[in-house]
N, C-alpha and C positions, 0 to 999 in steps of 0.2 A: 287961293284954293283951286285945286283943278275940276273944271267944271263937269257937271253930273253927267257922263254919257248914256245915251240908252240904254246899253247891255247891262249897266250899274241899276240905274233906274228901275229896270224891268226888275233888276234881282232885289234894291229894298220893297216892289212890291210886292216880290213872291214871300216875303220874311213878313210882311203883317197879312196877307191873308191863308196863309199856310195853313194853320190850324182849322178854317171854315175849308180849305179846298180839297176834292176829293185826294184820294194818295195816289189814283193811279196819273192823277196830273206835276206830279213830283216832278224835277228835272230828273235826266238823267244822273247816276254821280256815280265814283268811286269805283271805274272799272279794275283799276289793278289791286283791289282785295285779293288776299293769298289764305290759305288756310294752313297751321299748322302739322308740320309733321313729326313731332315730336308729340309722345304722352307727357299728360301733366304731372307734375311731381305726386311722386308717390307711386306711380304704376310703373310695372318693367312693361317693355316696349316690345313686341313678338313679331313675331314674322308679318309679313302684310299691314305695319304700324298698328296692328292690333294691342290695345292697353288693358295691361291686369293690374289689379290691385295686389301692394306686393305691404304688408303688418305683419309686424312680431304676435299678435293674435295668429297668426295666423300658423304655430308653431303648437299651442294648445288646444285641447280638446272639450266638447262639450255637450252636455244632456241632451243625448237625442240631436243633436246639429242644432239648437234651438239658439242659440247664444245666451244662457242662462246657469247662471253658478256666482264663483267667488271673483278674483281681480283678475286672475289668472285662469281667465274661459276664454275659448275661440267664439271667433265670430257666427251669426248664422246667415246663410247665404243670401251672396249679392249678388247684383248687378252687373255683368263685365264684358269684356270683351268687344266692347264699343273700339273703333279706330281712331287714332290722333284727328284724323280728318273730320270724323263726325263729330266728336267732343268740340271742335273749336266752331266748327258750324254753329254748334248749337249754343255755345257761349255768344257769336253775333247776334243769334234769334232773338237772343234772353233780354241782351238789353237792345234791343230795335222796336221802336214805341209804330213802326209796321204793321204787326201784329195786332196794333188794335185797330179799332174802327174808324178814329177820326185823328190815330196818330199822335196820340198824347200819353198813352201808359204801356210800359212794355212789362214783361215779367218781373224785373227788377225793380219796378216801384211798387211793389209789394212785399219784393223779397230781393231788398238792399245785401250787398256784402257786410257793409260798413255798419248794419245793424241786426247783426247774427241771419243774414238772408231772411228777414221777416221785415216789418215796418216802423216799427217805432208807435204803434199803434192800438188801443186795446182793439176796436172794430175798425179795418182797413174800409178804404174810399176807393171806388170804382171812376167807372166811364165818367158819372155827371156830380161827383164831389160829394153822395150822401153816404153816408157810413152805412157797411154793408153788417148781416148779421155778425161778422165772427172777425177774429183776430185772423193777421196769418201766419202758419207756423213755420218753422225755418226747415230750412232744405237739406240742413248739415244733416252726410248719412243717410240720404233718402235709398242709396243703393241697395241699404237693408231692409226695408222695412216692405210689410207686405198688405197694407193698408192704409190710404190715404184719406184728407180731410181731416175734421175733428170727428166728423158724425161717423169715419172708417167706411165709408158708401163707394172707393174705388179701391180696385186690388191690381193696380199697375201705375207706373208713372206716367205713362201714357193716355190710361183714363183718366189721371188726375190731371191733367193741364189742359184737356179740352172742356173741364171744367169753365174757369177761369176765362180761357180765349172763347167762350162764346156768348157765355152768361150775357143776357143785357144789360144788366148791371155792375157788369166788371170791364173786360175790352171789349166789349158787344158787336166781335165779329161772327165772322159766318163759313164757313169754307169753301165757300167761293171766290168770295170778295178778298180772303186770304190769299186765297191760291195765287190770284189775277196781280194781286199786288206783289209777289211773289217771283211771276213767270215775269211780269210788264218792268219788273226792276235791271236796270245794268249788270249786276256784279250776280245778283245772286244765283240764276239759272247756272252761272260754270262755277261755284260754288258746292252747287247739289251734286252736279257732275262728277267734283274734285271727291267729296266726302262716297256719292253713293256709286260710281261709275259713270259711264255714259253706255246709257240702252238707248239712245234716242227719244225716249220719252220726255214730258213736262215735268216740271215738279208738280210731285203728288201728296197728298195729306198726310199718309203713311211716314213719307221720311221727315217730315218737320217734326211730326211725335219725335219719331226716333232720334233727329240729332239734337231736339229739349230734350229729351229725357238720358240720353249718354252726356251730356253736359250736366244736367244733375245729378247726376248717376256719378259724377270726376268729384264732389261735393263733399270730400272726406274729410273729417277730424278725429285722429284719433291717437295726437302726439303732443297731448298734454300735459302739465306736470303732476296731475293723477294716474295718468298711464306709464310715465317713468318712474313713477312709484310704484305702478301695479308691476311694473317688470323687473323688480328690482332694485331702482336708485333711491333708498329710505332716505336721503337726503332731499328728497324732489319737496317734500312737505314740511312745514315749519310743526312745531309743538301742537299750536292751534287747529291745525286743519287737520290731522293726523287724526286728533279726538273727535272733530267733526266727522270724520268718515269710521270712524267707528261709532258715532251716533248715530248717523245714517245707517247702517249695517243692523244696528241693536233689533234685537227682539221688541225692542220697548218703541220707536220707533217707527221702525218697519219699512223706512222710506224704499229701501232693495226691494222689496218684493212689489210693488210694479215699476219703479227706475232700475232696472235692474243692470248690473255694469254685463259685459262694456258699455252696450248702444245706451244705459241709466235709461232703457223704456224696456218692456213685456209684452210691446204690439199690441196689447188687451186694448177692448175699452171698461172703464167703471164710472162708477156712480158715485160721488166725495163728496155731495152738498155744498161743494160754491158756489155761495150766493149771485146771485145778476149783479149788474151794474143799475144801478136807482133808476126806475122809468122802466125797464126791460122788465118784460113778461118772460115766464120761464122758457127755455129753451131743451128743447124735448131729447136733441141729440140723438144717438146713435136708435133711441126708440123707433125714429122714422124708418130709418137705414134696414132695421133686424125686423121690425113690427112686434117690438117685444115690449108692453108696459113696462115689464121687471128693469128694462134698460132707461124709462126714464129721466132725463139729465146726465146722459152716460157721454165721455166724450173717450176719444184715445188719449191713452197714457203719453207725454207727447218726451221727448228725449230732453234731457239736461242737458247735453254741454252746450257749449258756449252760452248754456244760459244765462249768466252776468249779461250778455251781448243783447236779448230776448224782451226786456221788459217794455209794456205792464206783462201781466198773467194771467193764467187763465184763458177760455176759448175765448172771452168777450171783455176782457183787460181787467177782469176786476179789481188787482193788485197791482199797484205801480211798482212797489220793491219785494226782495227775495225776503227781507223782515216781515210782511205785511202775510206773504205765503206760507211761511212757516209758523209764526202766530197763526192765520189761519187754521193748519193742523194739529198745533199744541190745541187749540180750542175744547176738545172733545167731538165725540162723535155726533153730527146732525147739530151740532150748536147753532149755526149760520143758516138749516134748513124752513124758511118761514111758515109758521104757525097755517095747520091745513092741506100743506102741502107732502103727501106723500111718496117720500123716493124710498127705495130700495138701496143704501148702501153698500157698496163694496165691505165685507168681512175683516179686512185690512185696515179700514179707516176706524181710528180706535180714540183713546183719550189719553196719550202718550203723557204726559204732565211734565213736561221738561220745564227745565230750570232757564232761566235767563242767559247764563253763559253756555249752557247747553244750544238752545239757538242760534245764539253768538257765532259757535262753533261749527254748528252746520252751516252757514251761511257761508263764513270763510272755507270750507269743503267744498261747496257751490263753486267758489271762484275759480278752485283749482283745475275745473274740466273748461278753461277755455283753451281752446287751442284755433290760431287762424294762420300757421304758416303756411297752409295749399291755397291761400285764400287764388278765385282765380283773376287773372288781369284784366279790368277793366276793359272795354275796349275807349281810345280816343274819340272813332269814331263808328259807325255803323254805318252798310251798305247804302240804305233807305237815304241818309242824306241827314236822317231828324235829328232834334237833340240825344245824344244817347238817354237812353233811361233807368233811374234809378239815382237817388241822392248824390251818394258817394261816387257817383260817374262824373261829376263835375267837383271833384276831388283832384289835388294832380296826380297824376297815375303817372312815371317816367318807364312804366313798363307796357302801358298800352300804347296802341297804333291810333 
C-alpha cells in the first residue's frame, strides 16, 4: 500500500472536520466551472441569451389575464426573461450547501427534484435536525404565482428565499457571512461576472436573489398527460381518469374552483379545516400574514401537479396519501374541525358525498398532472467543493458535471 503522504493526510483531515470548520476555510476548488449558454428546455432563446417561456397555453385566452377558466385557458403572468447565464448560476446556488451556515443544507434539501422539489416531508428539518413548523412546497411553476409560503406573507421569489437563507432555524445565515463565502470562493466571483457582467464590483446580495430566483423561475411543468388532453389528444387519458376529471370539474365537487387548471391553484388563501398533526396546536396561518381572524387556519391553495411526487399533505403533513386527502374532503364540511374551535370556512368547502369509485377516480385524475421532463440537471458537483445538496444529488445524474 503506498504510504500516506502529507498533502493526502492533510486532505483526510480536512474531510472529518469540515463540517465543524468555518467555510471560509474551504480549499480552494473547481476553478474551471462554466456556466451555460443555452436556455433550458422549454424556453426560446433571444437575443443576449435571454430565455422565454415559449407553451401551447400560451395560444389561449383568459378572464382578465388571471389564468382561470376551463382546460383550454392561458396562463397568467410569469416570470421571464432571466439569461441562460443567470438560470444556470442559479441552479449551482440551489444545490450548494454554501449558502448555509455551517455548510450542510442547501436549497435542495428542502426542495429535492426527485421529490416533486419539496421533501418527503410533512414538517421539513432545518440548520439543527428539529422539524420546523410547516411542510415545504414545491417549486414546480413558481414563475406564476404571486404569493409565497403557506401563510402567502411574500409577493416575490426573491422575498421568499431570504426567507429560508437566514431563518436560524433553517440555513441560519446571514448576508454577510453569505457574501464573504461567496467573494472568498475560487470559481464563483467569474461566475457572477459570467451571468451579471463585469462592473468591477463584488458580488452582491441583489444578484444571488436574482440568479435563485431565474433558476426557479426555469421550474416549469406543464406537458403532462392532462395537458395533452387539455389540448386536444383525448387519448392522453384512459376511461378512469377522464371521469376523475370530470369529478374534479363537477359542481358537486368543486375541486376547480380553488385548483383551478392550468396552474390547478387560484393563488387565494382558505380556510378547509385540516386537522393538525396529533401534538400540534392549531396553526393560525395566513391570520398572522392579513391580521385577519376571518382567515384563521387559512393557508395558500398550493398547485397539484406533480402532486403524486408531493406527499404527506397538507401545510404540516397531515395526509400521507392523495386517498386519505380526498376522504378528507368527501368528509363534509368542518367534520375534522375540533370541538371549540372556531374557523371560518371557505364557502367552497362543502359535503360532496361521493361514492367510493368516485374517489378512486379522482385519485387516478391526480396522477395524470405529473409531468418531470424539464426536470433540471443535477449538478456532479458544486463550486464550494461540499457535498452537493439535496437527495437525488447523489443519484447518478450522466447529465450533470
Amino acid at each position: 500500500m503506498e504510504p500516506c503522504r502529507p498533502r493526502r493526510l492533510a486532505a483526510l483531515v480536512l474531510l472529518l472536520v469540515m463540517p465543524l470548520a468555518p467555510l471560509l476555510a474551504l480549499p480552494a476548488v473547481a476553478a474551471d466551472f462554466r456556466l451555460s449558454d443555452q436556455c433550458p428546455p422549454g424556453f426560446e432563446q433571444l437575443a443576449g441569451d435571454v430565455c422565454r417561456l415559449a407553451t401551447l397555453y400560451d395560444q389561449y385566452g383568459s378572464l382578465r389575464g388571471r389564468g382561470v377558466g376551463g382546460t383550454r385557458t392561458g396562463l397568467p403572468p410569469r416570470r421571464d426573461g432571466f439569461t441562460a447565464q443567470q438560470i444556470d448560476l442559479g441552479r449551482y446556488l440551489f444545490f450548494d450547501p454554501l449558502l448555509s451556515a455551517d455548510g450542510r443544507l442547501s436549497c435542495a434539501s428542502c426542495h429535492d427534484p426527485a421529490l416533486g422539489f419539496a421533501d418527503g416531508r410533512g414538517r421539513s428539518t432545518g440548520l439543527h435536525g428539529e422539524a420546523l413548523p410547516r411542510g415545504a412546497p414545491t417549486l414546480w411553476n413558481s414563475a406564476f404565482l404571486q404569493h409565497f409560503f403557506w401563510d402567502a406573507r411574500a409577493d416575490s421569489l426573491e422575498a421568499q428565499l431570504t426567507g429560508p437563507l437566514y431563518a436560524p432555524e433553517e440555513m441560519g445565515n446571514n448576508p454577510a457571512d453569505l457574501l464573504a463565502a461567496l467573494r472568498g470562493n475560487d470559481a464563483y466571483p467569474a461566475l457572477f461576472r459570467a451571468a451579471f457582467g463585469d462592473d468591477g464590483g463584488p458580488i452582491d446580495t441583489a444578484q444571488v436573489y436574482t440568479a435563485l430566483a431565474a433558476f426557479e423561475a426555469s421550474l416549469v411543468s406543464l406537458n403532462s398527460r392532462y395537458d395533452r388532453y387539455a389540448h386536444g389528444d383525448h387519448s392522453a387519458l384512459d376511461a378512469e381518469e377522464i371521469a376523475g376529471l370530470n369529478v374534479f370539474r363537477s359542481f358537486v365537487a368543486r375541486c376547480a374552483e380553488c385548483h383551478t387548471p392550468p396552474l390547478f391553484t387560484n393563488q387565494q388563501v382558505a380556510v378547509i379545516g385540516s386537522p393538525e398533526p396529533p401534538g400540534l396546536a392549531r396553526d393560525i396561518g395566513a391570520e398572522a400574514t392579513l391580521g385577519s381572524p376571518k382567515l384563521r387556519g387559512a393557508f395558500k391553495v398550493p398547485t397539484l401537479r406533480n402532486i403524486a411526487r408531493t406527499a404527506p399533505y397538507m401545510h404540516s403533513g397531515r395526509f400521507q396519501t392523495l386517498d386519505e386527502v380526498v376522504t378528507f374532503y368527501n368528509g363534509g364540511r368542518g367534520h375534522a374541525v375540533p370541538e371549540g374551535e372556531a374557523l371560518q370556512l371557505h364557502w367552497h368547502i362543502v359535503s360532496p358525498d361521493l361514492a367510493d369509485h368516485e374517489l378512486k377516480q379522482l385519485v387516478a385524475f391526480l396522477g395524470t398532472l405529473t409531468d418531470e421532463r424539464f426536470l433540471p440537471r443535477v449538478p456532479k458537483h458544486v463550486p464550494s467543493g461540499l457535498p452537493v445538496g439535496g437527495r437525488s444529488a447523489r443519484s447518478p445524474n450522466p447529465h450533470g458535471r
